[in-house]
C-alpha atoms as a printed R data frame, in Angstrom:
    type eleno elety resid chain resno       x       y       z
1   ATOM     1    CA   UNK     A     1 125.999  99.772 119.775
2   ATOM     2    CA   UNK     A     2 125.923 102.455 116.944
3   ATOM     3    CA   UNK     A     3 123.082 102.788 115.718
4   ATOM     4    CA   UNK     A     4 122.031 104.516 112.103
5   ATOM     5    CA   UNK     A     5 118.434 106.155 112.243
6   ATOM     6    CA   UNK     A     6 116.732 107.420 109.010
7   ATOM     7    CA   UNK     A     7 113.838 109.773 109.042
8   ATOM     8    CA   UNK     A     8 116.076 110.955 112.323
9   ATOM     9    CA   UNK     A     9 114.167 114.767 112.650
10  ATOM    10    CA   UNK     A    10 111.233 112.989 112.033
11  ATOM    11    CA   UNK     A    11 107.860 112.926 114.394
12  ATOM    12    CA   UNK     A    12 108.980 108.960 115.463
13  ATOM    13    CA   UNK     A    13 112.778 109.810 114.323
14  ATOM    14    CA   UNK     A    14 113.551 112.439 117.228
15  ATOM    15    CA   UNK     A    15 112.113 109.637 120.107
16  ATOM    16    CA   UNK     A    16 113.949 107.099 118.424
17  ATOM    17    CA   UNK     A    17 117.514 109.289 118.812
18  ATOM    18    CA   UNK     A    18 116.725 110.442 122.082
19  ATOM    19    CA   UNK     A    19 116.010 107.246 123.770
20  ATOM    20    CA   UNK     A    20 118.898 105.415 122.000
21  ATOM    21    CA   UNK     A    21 121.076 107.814 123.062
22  ATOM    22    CA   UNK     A    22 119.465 107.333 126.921
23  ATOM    23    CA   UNK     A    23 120.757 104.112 126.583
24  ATOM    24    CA   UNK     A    24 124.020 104.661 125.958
25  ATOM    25    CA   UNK     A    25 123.927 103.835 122.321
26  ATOM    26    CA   UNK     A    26 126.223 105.628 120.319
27  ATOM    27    CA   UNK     A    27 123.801 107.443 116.943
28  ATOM    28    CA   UNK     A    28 124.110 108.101 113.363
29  ATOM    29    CA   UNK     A    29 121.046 110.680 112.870
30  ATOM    30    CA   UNK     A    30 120.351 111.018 109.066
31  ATOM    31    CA   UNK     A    31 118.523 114.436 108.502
32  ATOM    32    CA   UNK     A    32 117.507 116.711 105.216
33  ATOM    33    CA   UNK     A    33 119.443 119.856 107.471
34  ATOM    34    CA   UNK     A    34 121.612 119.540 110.131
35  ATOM    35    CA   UNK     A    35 120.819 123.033 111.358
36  ATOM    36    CA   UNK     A    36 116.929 122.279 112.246
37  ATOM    37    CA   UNK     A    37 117.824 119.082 114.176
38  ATOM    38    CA   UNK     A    38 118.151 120.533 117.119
39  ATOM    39    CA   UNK     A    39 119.542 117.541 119.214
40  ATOM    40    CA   UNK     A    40 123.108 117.592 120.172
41  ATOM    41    CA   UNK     A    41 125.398 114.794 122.420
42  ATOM    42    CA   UNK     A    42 128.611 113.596 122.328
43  ATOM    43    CA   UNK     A    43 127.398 110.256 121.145
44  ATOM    44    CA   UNK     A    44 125.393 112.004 118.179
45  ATOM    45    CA   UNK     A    45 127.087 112.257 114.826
46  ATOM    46    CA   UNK     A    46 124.656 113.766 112.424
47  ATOM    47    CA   UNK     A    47 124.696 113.366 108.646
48  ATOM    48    CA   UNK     A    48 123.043 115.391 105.719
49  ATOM    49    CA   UNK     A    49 121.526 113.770 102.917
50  ATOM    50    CA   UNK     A    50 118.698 112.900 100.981
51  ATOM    51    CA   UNK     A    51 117.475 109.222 101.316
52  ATOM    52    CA   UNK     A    52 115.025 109.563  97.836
53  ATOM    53    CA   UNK     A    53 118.081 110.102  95.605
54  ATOM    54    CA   UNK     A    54 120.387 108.391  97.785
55  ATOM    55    CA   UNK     A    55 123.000 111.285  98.882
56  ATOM    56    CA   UNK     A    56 124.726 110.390 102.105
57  ATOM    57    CA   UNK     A    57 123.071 107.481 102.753
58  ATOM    58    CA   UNK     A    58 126.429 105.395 102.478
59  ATOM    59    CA   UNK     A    59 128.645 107.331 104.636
60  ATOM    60    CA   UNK     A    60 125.772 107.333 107.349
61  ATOM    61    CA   UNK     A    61 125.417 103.769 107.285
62  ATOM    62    CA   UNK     A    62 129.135 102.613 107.169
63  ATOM    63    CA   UNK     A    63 130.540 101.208 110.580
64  ATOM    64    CA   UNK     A    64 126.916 100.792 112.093
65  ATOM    65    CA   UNK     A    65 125.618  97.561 114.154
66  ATOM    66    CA   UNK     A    66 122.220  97.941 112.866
67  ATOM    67    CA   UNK     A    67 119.744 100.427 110.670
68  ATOM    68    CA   UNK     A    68 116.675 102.054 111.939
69  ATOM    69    CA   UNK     A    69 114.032 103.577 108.979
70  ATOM    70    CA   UNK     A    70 111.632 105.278 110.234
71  ATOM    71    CA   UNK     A    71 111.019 107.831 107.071
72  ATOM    72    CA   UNK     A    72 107.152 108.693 106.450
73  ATOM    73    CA   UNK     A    73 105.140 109.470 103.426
74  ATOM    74    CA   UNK     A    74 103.994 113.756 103.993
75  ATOM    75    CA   UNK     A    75 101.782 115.454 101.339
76  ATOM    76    CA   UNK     A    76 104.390 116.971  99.212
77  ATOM    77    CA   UNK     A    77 106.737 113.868  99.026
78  ATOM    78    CA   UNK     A    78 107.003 111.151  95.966
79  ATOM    79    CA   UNK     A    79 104.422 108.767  96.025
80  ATOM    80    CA   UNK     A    80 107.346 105.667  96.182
81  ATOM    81    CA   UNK     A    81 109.733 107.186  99.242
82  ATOM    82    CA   UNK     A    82 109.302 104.251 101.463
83  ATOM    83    CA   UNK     A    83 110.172 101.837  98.053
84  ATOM    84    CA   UNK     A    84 113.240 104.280  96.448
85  ATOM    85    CA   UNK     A    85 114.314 105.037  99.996
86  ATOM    86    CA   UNK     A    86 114.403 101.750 100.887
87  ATOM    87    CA   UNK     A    87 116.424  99.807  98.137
88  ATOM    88    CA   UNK     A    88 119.408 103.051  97.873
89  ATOM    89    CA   UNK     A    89 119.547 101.568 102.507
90  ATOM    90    CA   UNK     A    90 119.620  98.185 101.604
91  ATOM    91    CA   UNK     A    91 122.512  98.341  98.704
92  ATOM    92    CA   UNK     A    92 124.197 100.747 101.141
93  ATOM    93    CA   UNK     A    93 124.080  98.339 104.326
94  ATOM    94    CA   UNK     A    94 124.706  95.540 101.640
95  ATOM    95    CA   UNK     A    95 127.864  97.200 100.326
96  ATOM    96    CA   UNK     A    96 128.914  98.030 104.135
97  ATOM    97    CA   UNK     A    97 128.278  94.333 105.370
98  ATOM    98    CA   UNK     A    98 125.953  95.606 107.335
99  ATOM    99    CA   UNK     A    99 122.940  93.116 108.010
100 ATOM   100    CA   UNK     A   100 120.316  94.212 110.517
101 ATOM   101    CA   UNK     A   101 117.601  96.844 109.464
102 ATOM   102    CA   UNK     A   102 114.451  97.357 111.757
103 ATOM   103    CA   UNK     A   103 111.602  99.370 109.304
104 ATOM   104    CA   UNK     A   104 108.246 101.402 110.437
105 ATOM   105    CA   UNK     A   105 105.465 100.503 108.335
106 ATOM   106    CA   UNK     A   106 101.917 101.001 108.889
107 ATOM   107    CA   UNK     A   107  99.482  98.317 110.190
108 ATOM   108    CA   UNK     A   108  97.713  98.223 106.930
109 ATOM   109    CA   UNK     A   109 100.628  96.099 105.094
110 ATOM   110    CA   UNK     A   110  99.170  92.925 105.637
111 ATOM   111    CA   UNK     A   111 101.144  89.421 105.601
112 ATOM   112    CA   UNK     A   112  99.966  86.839 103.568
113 ATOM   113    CA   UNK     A   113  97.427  84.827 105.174
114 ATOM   114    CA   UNK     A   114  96.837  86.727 108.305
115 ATOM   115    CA   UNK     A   115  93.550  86.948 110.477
116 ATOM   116    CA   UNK     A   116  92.302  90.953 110.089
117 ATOM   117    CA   UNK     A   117  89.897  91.752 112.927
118 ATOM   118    CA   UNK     A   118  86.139  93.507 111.421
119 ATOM   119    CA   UNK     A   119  88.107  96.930 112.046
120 ATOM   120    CA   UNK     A   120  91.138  95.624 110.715
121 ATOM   121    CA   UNK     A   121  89.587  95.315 107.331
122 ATOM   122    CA   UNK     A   122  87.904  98.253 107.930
123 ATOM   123    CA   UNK     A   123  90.598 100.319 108.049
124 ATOM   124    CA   UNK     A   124  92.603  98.753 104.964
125 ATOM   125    CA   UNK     A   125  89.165  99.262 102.996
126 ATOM   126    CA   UNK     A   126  89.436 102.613 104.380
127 ATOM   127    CA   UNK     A   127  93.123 103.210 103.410
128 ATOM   128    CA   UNK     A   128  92.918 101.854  99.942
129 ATOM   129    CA   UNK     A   129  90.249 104.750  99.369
130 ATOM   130    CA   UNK     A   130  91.937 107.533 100.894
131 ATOM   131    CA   UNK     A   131  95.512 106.474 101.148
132 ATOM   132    CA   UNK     A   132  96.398 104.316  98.057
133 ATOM   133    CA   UNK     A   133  99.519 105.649  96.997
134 ATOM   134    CA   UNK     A   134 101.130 105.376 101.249
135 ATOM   135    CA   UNK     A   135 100.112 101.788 101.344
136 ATOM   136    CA   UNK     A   136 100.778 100.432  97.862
137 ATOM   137    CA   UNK     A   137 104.363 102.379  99.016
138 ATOM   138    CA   UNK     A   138 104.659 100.417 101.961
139 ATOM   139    CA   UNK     A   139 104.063  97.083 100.588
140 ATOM   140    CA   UNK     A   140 106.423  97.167  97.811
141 ATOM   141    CA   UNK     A   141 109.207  98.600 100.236
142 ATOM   142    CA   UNK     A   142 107.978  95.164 102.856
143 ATOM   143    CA   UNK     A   143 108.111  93.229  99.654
144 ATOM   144    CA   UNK     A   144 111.972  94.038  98.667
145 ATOM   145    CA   UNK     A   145 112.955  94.251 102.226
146 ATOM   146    CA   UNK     A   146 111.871  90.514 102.715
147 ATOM   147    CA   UNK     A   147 113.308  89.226  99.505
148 ATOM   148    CA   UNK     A   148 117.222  90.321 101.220
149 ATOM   149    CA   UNK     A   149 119.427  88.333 103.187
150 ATOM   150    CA   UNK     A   150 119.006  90.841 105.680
151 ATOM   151    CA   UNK     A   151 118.592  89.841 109.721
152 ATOM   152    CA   UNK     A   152 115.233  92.527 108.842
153 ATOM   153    CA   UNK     A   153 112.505  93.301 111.190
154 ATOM   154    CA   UNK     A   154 109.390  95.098 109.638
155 ATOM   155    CA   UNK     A   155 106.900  96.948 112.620
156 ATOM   156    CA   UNK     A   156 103.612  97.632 112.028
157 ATOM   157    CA   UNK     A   157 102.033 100.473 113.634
158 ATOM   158    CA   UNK     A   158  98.578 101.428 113.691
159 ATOM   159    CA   UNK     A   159  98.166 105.846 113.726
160 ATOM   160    CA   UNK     A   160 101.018 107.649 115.834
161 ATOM   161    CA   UNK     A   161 100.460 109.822 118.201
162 ATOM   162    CA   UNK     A   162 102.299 112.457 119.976
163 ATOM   163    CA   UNK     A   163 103.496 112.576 123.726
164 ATOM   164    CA   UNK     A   164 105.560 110.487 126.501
165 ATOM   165    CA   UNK     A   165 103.530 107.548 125.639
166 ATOM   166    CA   UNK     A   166 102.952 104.830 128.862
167 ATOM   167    CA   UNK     A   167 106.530 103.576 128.740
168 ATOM   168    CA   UNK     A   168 105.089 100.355 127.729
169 ATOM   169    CA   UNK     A   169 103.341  98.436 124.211
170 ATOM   170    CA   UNK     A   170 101.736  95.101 122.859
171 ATOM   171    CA   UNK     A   171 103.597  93.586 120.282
172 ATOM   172    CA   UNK     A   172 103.535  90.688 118.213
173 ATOM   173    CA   UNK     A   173 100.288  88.647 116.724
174 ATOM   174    CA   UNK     A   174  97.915  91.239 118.082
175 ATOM   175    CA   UNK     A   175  94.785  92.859 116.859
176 ATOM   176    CA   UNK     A   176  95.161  96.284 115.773
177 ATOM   177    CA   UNK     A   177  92.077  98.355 114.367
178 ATOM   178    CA   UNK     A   178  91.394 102.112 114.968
179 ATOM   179    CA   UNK     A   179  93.216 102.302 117.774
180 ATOM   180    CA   UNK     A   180  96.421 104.592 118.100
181 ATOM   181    CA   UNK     A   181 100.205 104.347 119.622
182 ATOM   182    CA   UNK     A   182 102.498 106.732 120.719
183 ATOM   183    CA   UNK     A   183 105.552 107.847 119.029
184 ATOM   184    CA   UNK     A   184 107.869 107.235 121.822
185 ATOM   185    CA   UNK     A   185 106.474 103.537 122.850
186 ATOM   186    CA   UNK     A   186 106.852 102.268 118.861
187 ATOM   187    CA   UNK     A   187 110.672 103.495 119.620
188 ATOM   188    CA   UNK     A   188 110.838 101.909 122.596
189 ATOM   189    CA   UNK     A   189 110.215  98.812 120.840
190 ATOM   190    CA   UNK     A   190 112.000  99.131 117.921
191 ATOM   191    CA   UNK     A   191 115.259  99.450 120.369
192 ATOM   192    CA   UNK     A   192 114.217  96.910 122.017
193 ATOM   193    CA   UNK     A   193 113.897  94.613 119.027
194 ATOM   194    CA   UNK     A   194 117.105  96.060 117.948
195 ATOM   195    CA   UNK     A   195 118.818  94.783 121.149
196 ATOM   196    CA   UNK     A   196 117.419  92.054 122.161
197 ATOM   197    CA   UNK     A   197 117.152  90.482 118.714
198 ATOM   198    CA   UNK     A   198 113.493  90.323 118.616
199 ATOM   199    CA   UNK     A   199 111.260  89.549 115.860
200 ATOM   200    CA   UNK     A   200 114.112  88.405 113.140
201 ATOM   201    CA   UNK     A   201 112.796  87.796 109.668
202 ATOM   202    CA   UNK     A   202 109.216  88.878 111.048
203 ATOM   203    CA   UNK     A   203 106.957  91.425 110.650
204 ATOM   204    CA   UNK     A   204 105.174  92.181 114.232
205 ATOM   205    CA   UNK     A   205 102.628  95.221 115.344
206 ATOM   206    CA   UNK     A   206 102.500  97.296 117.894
207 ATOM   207    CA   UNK     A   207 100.314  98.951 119.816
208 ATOM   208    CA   UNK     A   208  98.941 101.075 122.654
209 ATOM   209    CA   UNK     A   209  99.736  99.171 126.326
């Protein structure tokens, strides 16, 4: 399967590549500079660009099974990434006939409806103080995702960690609060939603085994 990851050389990016290309998946790694990436294999082809204004997000995408974002809000980046980011991959995979597109969220994007634990809503109070801008980005970018035809998948993670991880997760209808995940377990989901078709038109969490 080839696989296109955005957000590639990222903290949850480089995991993502690694283990794809572990299992014999053939990658499309989509960094800001090539040079600093750092991973090299003969299934690897990596592609420059910015996602924000859109360069090189088509070529990257063309010829791929299925799209991986996994870009993250950082202190000096616009406020809408996630959002602008989002739509310039979706009229890209659109253009390419391109339909499935797995996206890394936080847990505080909420579907409509949904039980929140006393922590859950803790932690949303929490991020509408001190995060705003992150999760209003999130939700909007959710929001146009879900409003494609696209075979989408939307994780929700609660705070990433560094490290191996356990080699295992929760996922689905589960109760996330404080609690953290390791970088390397949300990719092993996200592959494994990828190819096992899991979680279609559905936004699932994730957490800590």
């Amino acid at each position: 399967m080839r696989l296109t990851v955005f957000g590639a050389s990222g903290r949850t990016g480089r995991p993502l590549v690694e283990q794809a290309l572990d299992r014999g998946h053939e990658v499309v790694a989509f960094v800001r500079s090539a040079p600093k990436f750092g991973v090299e294999a003969d299934a690897l082809t990596v592609v420059e660009g910015d996602a924000y204004t859109g360069e090189g997000v088509e070529e990257a995408v063309i010829g791929a099974d299925a799209v991986v974002s996994v870009l993250g809000q950082t202190g000096d980046g616009p406020d809408d990434l996630l959002t602008v980011a989002g739509d310039h991959i979706v009229e890209a995979m659109t253009d390419a006939g391109v339909t499935r597109f797995v996206t890394l969220v936080g847990a505080g994007v909420r579907e409509e409806g949904e039980s929140v634990t006393l922590s859950g809503r803790v932690m949303g109070t929490l991020l509408k103080v001190l995060a705003r801008s992150v999760l209003e980005d999130a939700e909007e970018h959710v929001r146009r995702v879900r409003s494609t035809d696209l075979d989408y998948t939307v994780v929700r993670a609660p705070r990433l960690v560094d490290g191996e991880g356990t080699g295992d997760y929760r996922a689905g209808d589960i109760d996330l609060g404080f609690e953290s995940v390791a970088r390397a377990d949300v990719a092993r989901f996200v592959l494994d939603c990828i190819e096992d078709e899991r979680y279609v038109g559905a936004m699932p969490k994730v957490g800590a085994a």
